[in-house]
C-alpha positions as CSV (number, residue, x, y, z in Angstrom):
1,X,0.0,0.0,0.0
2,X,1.1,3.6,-0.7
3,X,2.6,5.8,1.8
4,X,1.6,9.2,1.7
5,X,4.5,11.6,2.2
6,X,5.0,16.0,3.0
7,X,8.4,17.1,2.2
8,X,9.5,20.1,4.2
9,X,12.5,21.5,4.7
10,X,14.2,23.8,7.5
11,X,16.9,25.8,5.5
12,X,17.8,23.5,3.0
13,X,17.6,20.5,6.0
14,X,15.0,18.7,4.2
15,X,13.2,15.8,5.6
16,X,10.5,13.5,4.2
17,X,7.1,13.8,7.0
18,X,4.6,11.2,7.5
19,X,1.5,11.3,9.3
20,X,2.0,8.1,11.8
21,X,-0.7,8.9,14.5
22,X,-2.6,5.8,13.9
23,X,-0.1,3.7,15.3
24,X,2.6,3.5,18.2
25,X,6.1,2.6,15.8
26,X,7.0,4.1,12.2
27,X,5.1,3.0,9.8
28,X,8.8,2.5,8.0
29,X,12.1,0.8,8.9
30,X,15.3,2.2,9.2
31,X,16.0,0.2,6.1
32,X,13.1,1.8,4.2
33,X,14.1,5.3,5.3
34,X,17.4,5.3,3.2
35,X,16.1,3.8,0.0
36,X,13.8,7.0,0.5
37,X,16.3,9.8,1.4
38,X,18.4,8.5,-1.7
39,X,18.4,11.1,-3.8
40,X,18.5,9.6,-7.0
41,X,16.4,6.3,-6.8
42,X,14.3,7.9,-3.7
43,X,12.3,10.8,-2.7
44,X,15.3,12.3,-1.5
45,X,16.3,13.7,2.0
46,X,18.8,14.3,5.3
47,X,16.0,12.0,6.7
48,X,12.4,10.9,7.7
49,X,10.4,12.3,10.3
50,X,7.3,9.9,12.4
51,X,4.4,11.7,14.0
52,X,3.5,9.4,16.4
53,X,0.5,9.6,19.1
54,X,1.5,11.8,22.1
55,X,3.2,10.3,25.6
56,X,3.3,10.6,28.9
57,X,0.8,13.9,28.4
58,X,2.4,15.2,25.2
59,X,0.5,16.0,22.0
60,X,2.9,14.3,19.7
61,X,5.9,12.0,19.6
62,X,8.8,12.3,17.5
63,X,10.3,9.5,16.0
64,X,13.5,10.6,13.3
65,X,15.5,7.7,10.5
66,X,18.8,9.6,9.6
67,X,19.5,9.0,5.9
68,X,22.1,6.2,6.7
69,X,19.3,4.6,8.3
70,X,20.2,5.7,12.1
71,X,17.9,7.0,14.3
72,X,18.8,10.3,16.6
73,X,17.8,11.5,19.8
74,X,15.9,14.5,18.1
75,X,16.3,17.8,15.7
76,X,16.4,20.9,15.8
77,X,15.4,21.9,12.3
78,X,13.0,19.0,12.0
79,X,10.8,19.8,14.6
80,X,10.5,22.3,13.2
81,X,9.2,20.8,10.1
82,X,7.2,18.7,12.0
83,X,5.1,21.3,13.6
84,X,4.2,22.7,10.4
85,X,3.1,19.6,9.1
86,X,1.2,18.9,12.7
87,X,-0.6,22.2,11.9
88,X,-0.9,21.2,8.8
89,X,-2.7,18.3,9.9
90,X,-5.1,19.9,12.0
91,X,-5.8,22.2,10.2
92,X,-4.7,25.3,12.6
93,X,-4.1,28.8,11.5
94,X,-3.6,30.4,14.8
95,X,-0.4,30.6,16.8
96,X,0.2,27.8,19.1
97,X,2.6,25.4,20.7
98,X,2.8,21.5,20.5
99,X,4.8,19.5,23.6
100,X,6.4,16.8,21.6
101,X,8.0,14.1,23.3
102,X,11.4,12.7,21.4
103,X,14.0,10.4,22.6
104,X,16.2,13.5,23.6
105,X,13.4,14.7,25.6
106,X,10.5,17.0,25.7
107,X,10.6,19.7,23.1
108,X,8.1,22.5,22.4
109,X,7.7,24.5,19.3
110,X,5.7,27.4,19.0
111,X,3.9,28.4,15.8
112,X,4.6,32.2,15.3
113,X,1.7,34.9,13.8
114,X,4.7,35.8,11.3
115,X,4.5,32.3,10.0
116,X,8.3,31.5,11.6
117,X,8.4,28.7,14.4
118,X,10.3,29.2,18.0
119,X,11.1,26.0,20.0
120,X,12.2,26.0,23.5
121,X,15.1,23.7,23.3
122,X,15.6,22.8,26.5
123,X,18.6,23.2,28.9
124,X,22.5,22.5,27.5
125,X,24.2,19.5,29.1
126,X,27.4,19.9,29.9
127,X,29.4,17.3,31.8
128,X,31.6,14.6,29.9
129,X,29.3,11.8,30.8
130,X,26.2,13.4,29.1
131,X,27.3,14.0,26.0
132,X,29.3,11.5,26.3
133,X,32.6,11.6,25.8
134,X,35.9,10.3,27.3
135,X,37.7,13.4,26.4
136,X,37.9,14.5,29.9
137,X,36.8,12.9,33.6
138,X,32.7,12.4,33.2
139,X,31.7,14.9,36.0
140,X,33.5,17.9,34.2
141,X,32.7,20.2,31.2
142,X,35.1,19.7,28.0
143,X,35.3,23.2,27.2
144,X,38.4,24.4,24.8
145,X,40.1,21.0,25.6
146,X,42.3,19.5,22.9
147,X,41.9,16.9,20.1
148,X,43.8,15.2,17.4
149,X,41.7,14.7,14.6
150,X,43.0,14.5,10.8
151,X,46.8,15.2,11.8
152,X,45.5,18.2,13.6
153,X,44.5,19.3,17.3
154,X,41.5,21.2,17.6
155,X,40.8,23.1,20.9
156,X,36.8,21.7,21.2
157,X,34.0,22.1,23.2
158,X,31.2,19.7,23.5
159,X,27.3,20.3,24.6
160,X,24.5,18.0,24.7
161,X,21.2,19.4,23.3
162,X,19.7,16.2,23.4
163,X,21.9,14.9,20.9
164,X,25.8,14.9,20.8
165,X,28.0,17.9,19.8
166,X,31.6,19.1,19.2
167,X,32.2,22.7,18.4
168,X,35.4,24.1,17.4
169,X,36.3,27.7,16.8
170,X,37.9,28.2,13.1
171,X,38.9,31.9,11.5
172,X,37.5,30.6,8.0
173,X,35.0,28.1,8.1
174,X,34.7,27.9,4.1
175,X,38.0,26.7,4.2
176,X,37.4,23.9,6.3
177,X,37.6,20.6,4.5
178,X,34.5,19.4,5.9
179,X,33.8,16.3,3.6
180,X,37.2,14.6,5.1
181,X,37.4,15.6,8.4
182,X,33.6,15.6,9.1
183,X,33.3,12.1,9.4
184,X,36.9,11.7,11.6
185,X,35.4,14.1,14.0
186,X,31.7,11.8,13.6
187,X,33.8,8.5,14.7
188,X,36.4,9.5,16.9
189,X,36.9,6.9,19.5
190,X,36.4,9.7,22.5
191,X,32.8,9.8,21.4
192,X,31.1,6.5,21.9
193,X,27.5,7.4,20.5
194,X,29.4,9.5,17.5
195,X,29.5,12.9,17.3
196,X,28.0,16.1,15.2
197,X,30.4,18.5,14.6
198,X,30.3,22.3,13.7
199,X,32.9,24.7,12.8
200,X,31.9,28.3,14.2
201,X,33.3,31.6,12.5
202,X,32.6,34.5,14.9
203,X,32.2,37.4,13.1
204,X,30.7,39.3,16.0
205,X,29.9,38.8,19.0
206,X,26.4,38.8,17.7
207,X,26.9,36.8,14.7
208,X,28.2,33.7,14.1
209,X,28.7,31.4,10.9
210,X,28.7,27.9,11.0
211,X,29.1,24.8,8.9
212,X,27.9,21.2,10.1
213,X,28.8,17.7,9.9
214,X,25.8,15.8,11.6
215,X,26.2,12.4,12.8
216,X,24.4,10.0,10.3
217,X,23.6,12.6,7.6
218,X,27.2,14.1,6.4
219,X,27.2,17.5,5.1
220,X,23.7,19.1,5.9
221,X,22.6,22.7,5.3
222,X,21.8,23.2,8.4
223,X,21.3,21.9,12.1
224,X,19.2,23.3,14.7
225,X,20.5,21.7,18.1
226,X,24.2,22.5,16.3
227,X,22.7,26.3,16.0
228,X,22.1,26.0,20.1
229,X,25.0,24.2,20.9
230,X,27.3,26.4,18.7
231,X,25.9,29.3,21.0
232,X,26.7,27.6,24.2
233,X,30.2,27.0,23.5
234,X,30.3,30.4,22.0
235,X,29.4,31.6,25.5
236,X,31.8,29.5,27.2
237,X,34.8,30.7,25.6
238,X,33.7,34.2,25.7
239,X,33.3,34.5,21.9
240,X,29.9,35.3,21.7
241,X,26.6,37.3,23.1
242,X,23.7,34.8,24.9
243,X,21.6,36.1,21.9
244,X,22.9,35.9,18.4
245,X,22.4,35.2,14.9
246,X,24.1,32.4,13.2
247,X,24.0,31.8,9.7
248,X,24.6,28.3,8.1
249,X,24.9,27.4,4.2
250,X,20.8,27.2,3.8
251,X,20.0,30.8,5.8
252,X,19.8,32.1,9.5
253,X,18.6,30.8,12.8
254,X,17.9,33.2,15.4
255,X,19.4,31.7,19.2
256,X,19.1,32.6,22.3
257,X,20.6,31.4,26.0
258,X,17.8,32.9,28.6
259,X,19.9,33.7,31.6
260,X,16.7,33.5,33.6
261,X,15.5,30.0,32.8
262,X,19.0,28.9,31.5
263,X,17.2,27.1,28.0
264,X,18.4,27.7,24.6
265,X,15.2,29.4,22.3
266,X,15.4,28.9,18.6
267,X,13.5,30.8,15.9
268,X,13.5,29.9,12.4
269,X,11.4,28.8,9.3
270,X,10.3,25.4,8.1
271,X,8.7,25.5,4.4
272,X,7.0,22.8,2.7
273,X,7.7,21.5,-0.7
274,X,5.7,19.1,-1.9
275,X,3.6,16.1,-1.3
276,X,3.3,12.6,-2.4
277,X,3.2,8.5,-2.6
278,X,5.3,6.2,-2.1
């Protein structure tokens, strides 16, 4: 039987949506999900996005196949997506938020009257053990610490936004050679769950640039959670405001670090392409 598909996309992050809120698992399997993000005998896509029935008093869960067929704790730029398509479902109009319950933990978008989306991102985690790493002891933060990757060190700092992330500070990151040492960073053996990896330029303190490597994806143009973590470490090391822009190869994500409630905000479009069946 045909599988009805939405394709939306979150800066050039695309993902393939499918309404799964008649049942408790995906209506695909990790297998299926990368003969459809193939992007020349599939659909095409970074990955496949569930909605599932709500949990444990959410409104929706959020299930995610990478397009290598792995599945991650959650995303940034796909929640996005998948509030769209949730309004899209119920046919709302209005502002309003969704709790959505992922494997990374609650998340809650917010549909904006200017038609952008702001999720509350939750709070950064910080010590070795949660991101996890063995890079340093697991009750302490890896902030500027150094690693050898690709017959270089990189001073790195890692922050868990429900998934995995290693930042590293770079004065040109156009000239980073992203498809070679993306994937060393991704399977380094200090990172047991993998990593993703971004490489910040700070223009300003207010401004930020930053390509991404995601873990099970490659090359993407653009990553939500790597936005929020990108702004933590930025913090950290004193290179950046709490509130910035950052701008990655598909367009700009708007972030913010409340010092009163100490969770990351994120504000940024998700646009739908097309639909289908599969």
């Amino acid at each position: 039987m045909a599988i009805e598909f939405t394709k939306y996309h979150g800066l050039g992050n695309d993902f393939i949506l499918i309404d799964n809120r008649s049942a408790s698992e995906p209506r695909l399997t990790p297998d299926d999900a990368v003969k459809w993000c193939d992007r020349h005998f599939g659909i095409g896509a970074d990955g496949v996005i569930f909605a599932l029935p709500g949990q444990d008093g959410t409104d929706y869960t959020m299930r995610i196949f990478n397009n290598d067929g792995s599945e991650p704790e959650m995303c940034g730029n796909g929640i996005r997506c998948l509030a769209k398509f949730i309004a899209e479902l119920e046919e709302i109009t209005e502002p309003r938020s969704y709790k959505i319950h992922t494997l990374g933990g609650l998340i809650t978008p917010k549909l904006e009257a200017n038609g952008l989306i702001t999720v509350d991102m939750g709070k950064p985690r910080l010590l070795a053990a949660e991101i996890p790493t063995t890079l340093v002891a697991a009750n302490q933060k890896v902030v500027n610490q150094p690693l050898e990757v690709a017959g270089k060190t990189w001073q790195v700092t890692c922050v868990n936004m429900g998934n995995p992330h290693c930042i590293t500070f770079v004065d040109d990151v156009a000239a980073i050679p992203l498809e070679t040492v993306g994937p060393q960073f991704e399977t380094h053996a200090v990172f047991p769950k993998k990593i993703n990896t971004e490489f910040i330029q700070v223009v300003r303190s207010d401004y930020l640039k930053m390509r991404v490597w995601e873990r099970g994806a490659g090359i993407t143009l653009a990553c939500g959670t790597g936005a929020c973590a990108s702004l933590v470490a930025g913090v950290l090391n004193g290179k950046c405001d709490r509130r910035a822009t950052v701008e990655l190869p598909g367009g700009l994500l708007q972030i913010e670090w409340s010092e009163a409630d100490d969770r990351l905000y994120m504000t940024g479009p998700a646009e739908k392409t097309f639909v289908g069946q599969r």
